[in-house]
N, C-alpha and C positions, 0 to 999 in steps of 0.2 A: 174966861169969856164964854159966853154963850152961844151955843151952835143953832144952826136951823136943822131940822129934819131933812137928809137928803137919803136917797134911795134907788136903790137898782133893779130892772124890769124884766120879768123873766116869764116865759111863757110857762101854763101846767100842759102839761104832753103825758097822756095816758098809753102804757107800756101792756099790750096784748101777751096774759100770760099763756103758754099753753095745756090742752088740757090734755090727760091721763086719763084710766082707766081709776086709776087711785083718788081723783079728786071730784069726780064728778058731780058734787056737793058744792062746790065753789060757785060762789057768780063774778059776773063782769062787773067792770066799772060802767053804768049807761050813761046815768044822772046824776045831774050836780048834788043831788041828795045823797049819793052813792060816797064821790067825795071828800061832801062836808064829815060824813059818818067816820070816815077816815081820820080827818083831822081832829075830830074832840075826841076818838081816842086815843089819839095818838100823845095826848098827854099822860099817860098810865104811867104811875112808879117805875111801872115794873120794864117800860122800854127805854133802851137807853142805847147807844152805839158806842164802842170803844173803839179809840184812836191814837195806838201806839207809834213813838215815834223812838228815835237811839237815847232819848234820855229821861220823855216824859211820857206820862201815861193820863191823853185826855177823855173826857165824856161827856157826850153830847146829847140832848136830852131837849124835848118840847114840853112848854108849861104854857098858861093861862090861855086856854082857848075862849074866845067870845066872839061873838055876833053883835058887831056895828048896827050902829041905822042902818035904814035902806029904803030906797022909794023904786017905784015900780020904773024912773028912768035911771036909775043907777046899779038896782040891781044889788043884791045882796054882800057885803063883804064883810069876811070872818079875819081875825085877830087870833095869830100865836106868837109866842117868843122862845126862839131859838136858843140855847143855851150851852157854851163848852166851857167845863170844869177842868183844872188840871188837877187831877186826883193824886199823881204819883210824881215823884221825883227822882234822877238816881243824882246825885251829887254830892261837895262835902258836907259831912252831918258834925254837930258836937256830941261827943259823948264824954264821959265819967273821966275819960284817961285821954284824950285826946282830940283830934279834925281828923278824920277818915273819909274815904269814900264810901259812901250807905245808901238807901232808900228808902226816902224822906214820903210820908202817907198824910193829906191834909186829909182834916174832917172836923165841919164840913169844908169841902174843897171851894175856894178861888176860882171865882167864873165871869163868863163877860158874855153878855148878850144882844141877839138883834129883833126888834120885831120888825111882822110879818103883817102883808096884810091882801086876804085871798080877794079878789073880785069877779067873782063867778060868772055875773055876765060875759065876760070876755075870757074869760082862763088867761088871768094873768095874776102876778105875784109881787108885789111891791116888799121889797125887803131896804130893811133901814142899813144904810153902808155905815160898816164901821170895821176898821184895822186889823180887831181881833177876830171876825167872823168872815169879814166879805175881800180880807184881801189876796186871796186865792180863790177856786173854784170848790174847795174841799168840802164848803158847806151845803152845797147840791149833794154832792154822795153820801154825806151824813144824814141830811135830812129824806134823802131816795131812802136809806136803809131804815131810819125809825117810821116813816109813814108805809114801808111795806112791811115792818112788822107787825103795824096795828091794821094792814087790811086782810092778814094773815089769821089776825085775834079773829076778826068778824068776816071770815070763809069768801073772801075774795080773792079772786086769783089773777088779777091786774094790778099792778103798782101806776105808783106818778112818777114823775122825773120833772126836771126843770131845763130848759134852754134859755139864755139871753136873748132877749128881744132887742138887735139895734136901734141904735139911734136912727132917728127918722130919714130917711134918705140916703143912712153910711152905704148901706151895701149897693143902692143903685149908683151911688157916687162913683165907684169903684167901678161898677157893672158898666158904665155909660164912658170910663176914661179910657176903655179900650179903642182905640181904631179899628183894630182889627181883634175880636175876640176869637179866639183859634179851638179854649176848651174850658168848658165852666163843668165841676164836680159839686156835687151835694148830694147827701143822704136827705128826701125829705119825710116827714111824718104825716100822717092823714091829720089834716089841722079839723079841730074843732073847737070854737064854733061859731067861725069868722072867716071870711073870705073876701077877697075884692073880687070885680067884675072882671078882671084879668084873669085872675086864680081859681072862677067856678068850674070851667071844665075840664082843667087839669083834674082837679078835684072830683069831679063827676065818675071820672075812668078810674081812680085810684080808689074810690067807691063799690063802683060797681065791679071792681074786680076784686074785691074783697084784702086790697094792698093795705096793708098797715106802713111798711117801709120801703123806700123806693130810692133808687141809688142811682142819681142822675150823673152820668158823665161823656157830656157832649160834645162830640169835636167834630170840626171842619176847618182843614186847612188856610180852607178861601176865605172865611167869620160866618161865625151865627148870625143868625137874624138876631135884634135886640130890638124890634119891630115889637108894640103893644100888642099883648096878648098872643104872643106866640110864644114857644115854646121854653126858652129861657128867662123872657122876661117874665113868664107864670108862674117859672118857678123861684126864679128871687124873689118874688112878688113873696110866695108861700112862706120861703126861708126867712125873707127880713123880720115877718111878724115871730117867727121864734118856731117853727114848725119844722124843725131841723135837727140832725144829730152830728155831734161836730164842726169842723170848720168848711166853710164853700171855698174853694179851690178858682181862681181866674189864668185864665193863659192867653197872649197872645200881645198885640203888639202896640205898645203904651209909650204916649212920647215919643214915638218913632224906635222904640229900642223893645226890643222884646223882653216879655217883664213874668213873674209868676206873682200874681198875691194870693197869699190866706187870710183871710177876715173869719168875722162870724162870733169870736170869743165876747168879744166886750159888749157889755148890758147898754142901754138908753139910762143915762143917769135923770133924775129926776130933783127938784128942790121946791119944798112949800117955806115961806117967811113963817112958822110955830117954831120954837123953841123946842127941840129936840126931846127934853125931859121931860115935858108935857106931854109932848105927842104918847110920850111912853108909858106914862100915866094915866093916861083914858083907858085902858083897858080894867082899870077897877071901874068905871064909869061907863061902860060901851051904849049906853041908851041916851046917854043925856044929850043935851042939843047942843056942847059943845064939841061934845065927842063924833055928832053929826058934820059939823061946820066944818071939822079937819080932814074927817073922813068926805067930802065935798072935794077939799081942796086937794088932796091927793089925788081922787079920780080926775079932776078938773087939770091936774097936772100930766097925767099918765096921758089923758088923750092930746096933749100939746106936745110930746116927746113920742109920744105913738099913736097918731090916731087912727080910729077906725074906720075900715073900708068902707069902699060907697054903699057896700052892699052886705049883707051879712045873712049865713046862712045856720041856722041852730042845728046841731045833732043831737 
């Protein structure tokens, strides 16, 4: 049976390296130019991540980078496909005399992939869900380590990272079922390069104070405010778009029963009516104007399961 294209939404979050006296040669990540440069090279033979487990030995590896349509209201978005090979085996093997235990070596190695697909305007990340890649989190730390090896190649000293962007509303969901909210924790990230009218002057001060990370853990016995534009609701505001490191932490008194939740993990899932193997397929095609059409419908999906604030501020 034929599947549709479905996919999980993750915010890009640029990782402030620090600098040395040894690297003074390195630059920042500023601009989107900065990195798209990242990700086409990030296709090089020569990177690749290995991911050893108690029996197999896999490798993960970025191929076919391209560049979608794009119109001046959607804004530019690039195309990769993610790839893990199971290169090594240890198990029983046949040999000449027998079934033993060995270590079994494909080549070329068995692999299963997902594509990607970057949308700059917003720094966000549409990845296609599938079983073998997306059904753990593992494929953000694989993909953190091969895109900081290729901004390594080209003397940048900032990497990317990926966080889940929720579904639309989860985490206010949650923020709002408290009566009494007593302590709300989150790590946030300096978001760039969106904001709601809520989240500009939290944003302002974590700015102008030169804060990259910022480890929000608020209590009061009596509740927080959850009052618009104050102080925790600026900063779920921040967190739900994906500006966040980790889980948000709630406490206080739900249902009349005192409660703790952790949220934050799970992506906004997304679905266009294409046919999965096509979608996959446009990227031998990225210019044509069907490869436009899909690429359309995915944006046109992303901002239905996350849309953009009322307001929006570039960096």
């Amino acid at each position: 049976m034929e599947r549709n294209f479905e996919f999980e939404l993750f915010r890009i979050n640029i990782i402030k390296g620090e600098r040395t006296l040894f690297d003074s040669h390195f630059k920042r990540i500023k601009k989107d130019n900065d990195i798209v440069t990242i990700l086409k090279a990030s296709i090089d033979p020569e990177i690749k991540q290995d991911d050893p487990g108690k029996k197999n030995l896999f490798e993960w590896v970025v191929r076919d980078f391209c560049k979608y349509s794009s119109s001046t209201s959607t804004g530019e978005v690039y195309g990769l496909s993610l790839g893990k090979a199971l290169v090594a085996k240890t198990s029983e093997i046949i040999t000449d005399t027998g079934i033993e235990e060995g270590h079994s070596i494909s080549e070329p190695a068995a692999a299963n992939s997902s594509r990607l697909f970057f949308c700059m305007n917003r720094h966000l990340l549409a990845i296609e869900r599938s079983s073998d890649i997306t059904s753990s989190r593992k494929w953000t730390l694989m993909l953190k380590e091969l895109l900081k090896q290729a901004a390594i190649e080209h003397n940048y000293l900032d990497w990317i990272v990926f966080e889940p962007v929720a579904r639309k509303q989860e985490i206010f969901e949650i923020f709002n079922s408290f009566e009494r909210l007593t302590r709300f924790r989150v790590t946030l990230r300096l978001p760039n390069p969106e904001l709601s009218r809520y989240s500009e002057q939290l944003f302002s001060q974590m700015e102008e104070g030169g804060v990259r990370e910022y480890l929000q853990d608020m209590k009061n016995p009596q509740g927080l405010s959850k009052g618009a534009g104050k102080l925790p609701h600026a900063t779920a505001e921040i967190a739900s778009s994906g500006y966040k490191k980790g889980d948000l932490i709630f406490e206080g008194v739900r249902n009349r029963k005192r409660a703790r939740v952790k949220t934050g993990k799970n992506a906004a899932r997304g679905e266009i009516k294409v046919v999965k193997d096509y979608v996959r397929g446009l990227k031998d095609n990225a210019k044509s104007k069907e490869a436009k059409n899909v690429t359309l419908k995915i944006l046109e999906e992303i901002e239905r399961i996350s849309p953009a604030p009322e307001t929006k501020k570039n960096g």
